[in-house]
C-alpha positions in Angstrom: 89.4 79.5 90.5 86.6 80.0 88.5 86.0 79.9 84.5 85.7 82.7 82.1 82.5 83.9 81.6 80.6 86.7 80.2 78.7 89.3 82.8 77.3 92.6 82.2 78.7 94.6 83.9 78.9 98.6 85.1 81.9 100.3 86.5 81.8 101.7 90.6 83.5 103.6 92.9 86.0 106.2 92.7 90.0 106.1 93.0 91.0 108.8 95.9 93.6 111.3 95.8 96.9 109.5 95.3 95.4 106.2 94.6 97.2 106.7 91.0 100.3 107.8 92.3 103.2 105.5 91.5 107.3 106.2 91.6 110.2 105.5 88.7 112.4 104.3 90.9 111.8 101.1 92.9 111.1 101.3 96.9 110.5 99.7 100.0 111.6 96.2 101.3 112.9 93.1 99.1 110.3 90.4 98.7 111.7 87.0 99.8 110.4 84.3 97.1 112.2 81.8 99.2 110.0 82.9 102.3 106.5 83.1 100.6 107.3 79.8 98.7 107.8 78.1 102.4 104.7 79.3 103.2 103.1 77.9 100.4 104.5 74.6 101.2 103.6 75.0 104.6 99.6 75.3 103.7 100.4 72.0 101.4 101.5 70.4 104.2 98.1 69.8 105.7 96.9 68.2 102.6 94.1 69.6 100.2 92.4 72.6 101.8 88.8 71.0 100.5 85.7 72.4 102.6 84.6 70.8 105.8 87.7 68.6 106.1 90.0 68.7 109.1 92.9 70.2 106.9 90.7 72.7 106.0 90.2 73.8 109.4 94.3 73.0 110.4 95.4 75.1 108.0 92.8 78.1 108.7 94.3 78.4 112.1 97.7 78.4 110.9 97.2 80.9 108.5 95.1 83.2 111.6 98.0 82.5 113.7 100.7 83.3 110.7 98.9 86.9 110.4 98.7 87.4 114.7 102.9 86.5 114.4 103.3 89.8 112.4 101.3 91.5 114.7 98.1 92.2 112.4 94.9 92.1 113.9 92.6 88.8 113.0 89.1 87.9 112.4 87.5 84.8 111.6 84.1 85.4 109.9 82.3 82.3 109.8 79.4 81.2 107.9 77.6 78.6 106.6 77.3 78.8 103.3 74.9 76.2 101.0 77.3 75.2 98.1 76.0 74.2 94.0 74.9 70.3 95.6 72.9 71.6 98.7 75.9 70.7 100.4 76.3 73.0 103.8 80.2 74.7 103.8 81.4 75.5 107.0 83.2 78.6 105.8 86.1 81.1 107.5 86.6 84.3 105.9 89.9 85.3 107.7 90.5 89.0 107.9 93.8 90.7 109.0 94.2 94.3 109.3 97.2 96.3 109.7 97.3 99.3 111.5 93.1 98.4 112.0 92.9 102.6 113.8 92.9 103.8 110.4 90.4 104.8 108.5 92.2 105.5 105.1 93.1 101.7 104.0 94.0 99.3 100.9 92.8 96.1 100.9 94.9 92.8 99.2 92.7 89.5 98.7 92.8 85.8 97.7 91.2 82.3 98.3 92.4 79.6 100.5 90.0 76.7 100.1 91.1 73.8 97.8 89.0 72.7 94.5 87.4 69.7 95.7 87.8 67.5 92.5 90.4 67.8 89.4 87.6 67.7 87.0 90.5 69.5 83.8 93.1 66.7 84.8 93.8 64.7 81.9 93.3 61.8 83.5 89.4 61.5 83.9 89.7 58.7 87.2 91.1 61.9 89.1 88.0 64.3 88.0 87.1 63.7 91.8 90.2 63.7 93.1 90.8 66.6 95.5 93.1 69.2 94.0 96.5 70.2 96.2 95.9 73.9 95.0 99.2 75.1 95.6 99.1 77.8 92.8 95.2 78.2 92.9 95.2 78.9 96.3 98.3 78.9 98.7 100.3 81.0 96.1 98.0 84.2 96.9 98.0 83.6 100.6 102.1 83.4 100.4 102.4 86.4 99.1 99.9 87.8 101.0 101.8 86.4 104.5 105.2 87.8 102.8 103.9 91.3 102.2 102.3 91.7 106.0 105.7 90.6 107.3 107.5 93.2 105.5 105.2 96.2 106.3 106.9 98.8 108.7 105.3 101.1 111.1 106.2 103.9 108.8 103.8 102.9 106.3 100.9 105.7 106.1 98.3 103.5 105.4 96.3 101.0 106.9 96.2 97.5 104.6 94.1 94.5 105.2 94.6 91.0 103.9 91.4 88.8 103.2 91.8 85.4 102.8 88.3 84.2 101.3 86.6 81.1 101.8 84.5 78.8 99.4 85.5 79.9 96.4 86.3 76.6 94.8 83.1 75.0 95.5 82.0 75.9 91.7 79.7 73.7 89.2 82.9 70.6 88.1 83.2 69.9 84.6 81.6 66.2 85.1 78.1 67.4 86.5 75.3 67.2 84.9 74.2 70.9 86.6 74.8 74.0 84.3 77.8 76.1 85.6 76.6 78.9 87.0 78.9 82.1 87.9 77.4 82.3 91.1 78.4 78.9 92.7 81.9 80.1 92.7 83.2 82.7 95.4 80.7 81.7 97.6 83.3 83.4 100.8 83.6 86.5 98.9 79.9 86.9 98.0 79.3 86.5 101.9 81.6 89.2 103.1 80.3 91.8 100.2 77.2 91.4 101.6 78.6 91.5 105.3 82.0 93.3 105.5 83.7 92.8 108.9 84.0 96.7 109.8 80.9 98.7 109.3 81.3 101.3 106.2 84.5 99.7 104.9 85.5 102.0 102.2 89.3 101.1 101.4 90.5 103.3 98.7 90.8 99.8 96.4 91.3 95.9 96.5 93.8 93.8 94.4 92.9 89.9 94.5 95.6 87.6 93.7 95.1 84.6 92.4 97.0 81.7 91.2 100.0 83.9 91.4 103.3 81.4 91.7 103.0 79.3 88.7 105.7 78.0 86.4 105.6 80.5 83.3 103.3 82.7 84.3 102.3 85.9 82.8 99.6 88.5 84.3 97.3 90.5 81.5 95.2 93.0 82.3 91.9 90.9 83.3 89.1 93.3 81.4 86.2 93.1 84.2 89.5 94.8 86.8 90.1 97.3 83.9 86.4 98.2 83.6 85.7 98.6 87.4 89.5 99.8 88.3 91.3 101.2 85.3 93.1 103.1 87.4 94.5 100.9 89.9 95.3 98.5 87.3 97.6 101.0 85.0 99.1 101.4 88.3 99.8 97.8 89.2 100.8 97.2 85.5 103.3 100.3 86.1 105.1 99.6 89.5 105.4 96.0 87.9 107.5 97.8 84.9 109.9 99.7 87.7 110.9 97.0 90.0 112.0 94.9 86.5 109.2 92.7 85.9 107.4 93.9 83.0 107.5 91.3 80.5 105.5 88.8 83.5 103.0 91.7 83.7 102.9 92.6 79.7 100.6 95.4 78.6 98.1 93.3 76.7 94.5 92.3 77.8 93.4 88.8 79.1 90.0 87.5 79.2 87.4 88.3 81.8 87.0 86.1 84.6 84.6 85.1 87.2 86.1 85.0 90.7 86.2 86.9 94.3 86.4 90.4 92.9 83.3 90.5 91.0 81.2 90.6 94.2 83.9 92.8 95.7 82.7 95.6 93.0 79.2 94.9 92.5 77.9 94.0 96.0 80.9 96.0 98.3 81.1 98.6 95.8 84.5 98.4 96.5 86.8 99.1 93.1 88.7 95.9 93.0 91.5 94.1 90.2 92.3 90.7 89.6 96.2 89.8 89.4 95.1 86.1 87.5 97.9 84.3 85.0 97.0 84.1 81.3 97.9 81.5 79.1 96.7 81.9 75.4 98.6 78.9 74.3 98.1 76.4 76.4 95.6 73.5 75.2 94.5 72.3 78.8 93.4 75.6 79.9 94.0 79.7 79.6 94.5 78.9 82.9 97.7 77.0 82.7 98.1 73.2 82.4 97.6 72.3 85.9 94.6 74.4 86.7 92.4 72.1 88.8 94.6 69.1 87.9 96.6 66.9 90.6 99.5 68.5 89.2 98.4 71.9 91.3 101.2 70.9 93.5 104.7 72.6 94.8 106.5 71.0 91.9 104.7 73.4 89.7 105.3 76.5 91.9 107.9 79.2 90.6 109.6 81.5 93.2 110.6 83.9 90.2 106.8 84.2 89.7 106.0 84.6 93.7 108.8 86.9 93.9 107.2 89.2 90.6 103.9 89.7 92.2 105.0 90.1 95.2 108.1 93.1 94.7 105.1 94.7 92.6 102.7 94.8 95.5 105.6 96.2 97.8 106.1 99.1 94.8 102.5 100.0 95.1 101.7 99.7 98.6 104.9 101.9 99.6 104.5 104.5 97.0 100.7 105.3 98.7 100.3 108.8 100.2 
């Protein structure tokens, strides 16, 4: 996950008809913490998900296969992709699509790559030591896995789960390069320029990231409220009815480089960040183990999974 940083930017694309509709009263399915936290473990389990390795590539097929067991639709965009260094990043952007026949769709997103060094960690001999990214990077693809194995054939929209590539390839702390915004996100910048599906046009995106971490709490992140105002009220709403208001307070966060940015200004595709705030915290706004070697299942909450992810189930089954 990217840093904060400062963009000018200018707001796109339109909500449709019922894209601000929302219901008091909680509906659909229950979200199974326990379940998305398994599959959080289970992308651990191949070790750091760092670019070119071999558990990089293990764990990309599991997660195409996970998506193909709930009887979603799958494709692998590959790409190679030239990362801060030079270095050339054999990238998958992995799509899958429910209900892919129609046209009228919402789109969920996060990354699935691992930071390649802990270059926060407190500890400066593990700057290059590869992070296990379980909250800055399996977390969003647990919930993600959790939601497509709870959608029912009744649902009257079409929803598609991107799992981006490359995003943690970013300028680290100890180079002596200047960090630029657009070394990060490197998957996501791909597909805005190439979506899968000629004239994809969901009615909105919501990227989730770092989304199951001890204490977390989700403000409004200000580039989703200036692209997606809308959508984010709405998020920020369902999150009050199923009960989990105080993790998703109404107060504004900072504004943060990372997949949705070239989702709304290359796609043109109005897109939110779900992203964990911590004004506190010393180490990082990010939380304390934000590319630390302490990004590991030990720091992953299910009471957090389990808030994002009811509050995706409240928005996705009160679309019309």
């Amino acid at each position: 996950m990217a840093g904060l940083m400062v963009l000018t930017m200018t707001a796109c694309g339109n909500m449709k008809k019922g894209s601000d509709a929302t219901s008091a009263i909680p509906v659909g399915p229950a979200f199974l913490a326990d379940s998305a936290y398994s599959y959080c473990e289970q992308q651990c389990q191949f070790g750091p998900r760092t670019m070119n390795s071999e558990a990089h590539e293990q764990c990309g097929q599991w997660i195409a296969t996970k998506f193909r067991s709930f009887g979603l639709q799958v494709t692998e965009q590959k790409a190679e992709l030239k990362g801060y260094d030079g270095t050339m990043l054999r990238s998958t952007n992995i799509i899958a699509s429910f209900k892919p026949e129609l046209t009228d769709r919402v789109m969920l997103c996060a990354h699935w790559d691992s930071r390649p060094w802990a270059d926060n960690d407190p500890d400066e001999t593990n700057h290059h030591t590869p992070v296990m990214a379980a909250n800055d990077g399996a977390s969003g693809v647990a919930v993600m896995l959790e939601v497509a194995r709870l959608l029912p054939d009744s649902l009257r929209i079409g929803v598609d789960f991107i799992c981006f590539d490359a995003e943690d390839w970013g300028v680290p702390q100890w180079s002596d390069m200047p960090d630029a915004s657009d070394s990060w996100a490197l998957g996501a910048q791909y597909w805005a320029a190439n979506p899968h599906a000629d004239g994809y046009k969901p009615r909105y995106g919501i990227l989730l990231d770092m989304v199951g971490g001890q204490g977390a709490r989700f403000y409004r992140e200000l580039y989703s409220k200036e692209y997606a105002g809308k959508i984010v009220n709405r998020v920020w709403q369902a999150a009050q009815v199923v009960g989990f208001g105080s993790v998703f307070p109404q107060k504004d966060g900072g504004r943060i480089t990372d997949d949705h940015v070239p989702v709304n200004e290359v796609a043109g595709i109005p897109c939110i960040d779900i992203i964990p705030y911590y004004p506190d915290c010393e180490a990082s706004s990010f939380g304390p183990t934000w590319h630390t070697v302490n990004d590991d299942m030990q720091h992953i909450d299910r009471n957090t999974l389990k808030a994002v992810g009811q509050t995706l189930v409240q928005v996705l089954f009160t679309e019309q």
